[in-house]
Residue, then its C-alpha position, 0 to 999 in steps of 0.5 A: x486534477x491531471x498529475x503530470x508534474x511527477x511522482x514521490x516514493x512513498x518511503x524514503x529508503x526503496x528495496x523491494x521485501x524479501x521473501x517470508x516463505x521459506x522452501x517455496x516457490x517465492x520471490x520475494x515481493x515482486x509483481x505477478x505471478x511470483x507465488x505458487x498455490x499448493x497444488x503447484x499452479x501460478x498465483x498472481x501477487x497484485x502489487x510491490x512490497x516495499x521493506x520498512x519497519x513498522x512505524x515508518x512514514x509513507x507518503x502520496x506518491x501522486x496528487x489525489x482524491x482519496x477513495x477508502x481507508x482502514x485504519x481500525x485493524x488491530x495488528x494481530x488481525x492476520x486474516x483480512x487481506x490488506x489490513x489498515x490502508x488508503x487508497x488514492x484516485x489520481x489522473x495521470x497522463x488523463x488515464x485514471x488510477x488508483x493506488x493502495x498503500x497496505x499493511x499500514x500500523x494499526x492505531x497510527x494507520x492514517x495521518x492527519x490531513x494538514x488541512x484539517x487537522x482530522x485524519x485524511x478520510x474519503x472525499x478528501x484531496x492529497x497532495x504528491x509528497x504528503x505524509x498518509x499513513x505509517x507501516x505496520x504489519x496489518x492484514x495478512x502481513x501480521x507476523x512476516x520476517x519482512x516487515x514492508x508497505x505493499x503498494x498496490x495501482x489499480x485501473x478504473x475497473x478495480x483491475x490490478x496493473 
């Protein structure tokens, strides 16, 4: 399952989010360490946030097997972290990947496999440029300005890159 052949966005219309703190230290949703804790000090954001309004459609962006998903997560469950997601395992170039697609809607989280017809669930195969999952403001994106996709890549160790 080496992908070599090329990647899909995973939203049409790409733009990074926006802030959603105002008088702050905060730029935007761009990686790294863009954010501060209170005492002042640097704290890392792990991923892109992506605009979309909620209910927008997001695609794989690489052939994959996928590794976890939430889709129960009511929208006004602010406090876990990413919320509704899938997360897809993929070999790119022989190095192994893992990418999170987060803050997906609740109820419509994660689409239905074609292959199927049964919500895409660990285990199954993902092909580059299928639809996954809608956005939506699960996790701690309940309530933001900038509604967005947060599109996470994790290493084989589960580190962020």
């Amino acid at each position: 399952m080496d992908t070599t052949k090329g990647v899909s966005n995973p939203l049409v219309d790409m733009k990074v989010a926006g802030s959603n703190i105002f008088g702050t230290n905060y730029r935007g949703g761009t990686y790294g360490y863009t954010r501060t804790y209170d005492d002042g000090s640097a704290k890392k954001h792990g991923g892109l946030e992506i605009k979309a309004d909620i209910g927008t459609p997001v695609f794989a962006m690489y052939d994959g097997i996928v590794t976890k998903t939430v889709f129960s997560l009511p929208t006004d469950e602010h406090g876990i972290g990413y919320g509704n997601q899938i997360r897809i395992k993929s070999i790119i170039n022989g190095i192994e990947l893992e990418f999170l697609y987060a803050h997906l809607e609740s109820g419509n989280a994660i689409s239905a496999n074609p292959r199927t017809s049964e919500r895409f669930k660990v285990g199954d195969f993902v092909f580059r440029g299928e639809l996954i999952g809608h956005t939506g403001a699960s996790g701690n994106a309940y309530n933001v300005k900038n509604k967005h996709l947060h599109l996470g890549v994790f290493d084989s160790q589960g580190d962020d890159l």
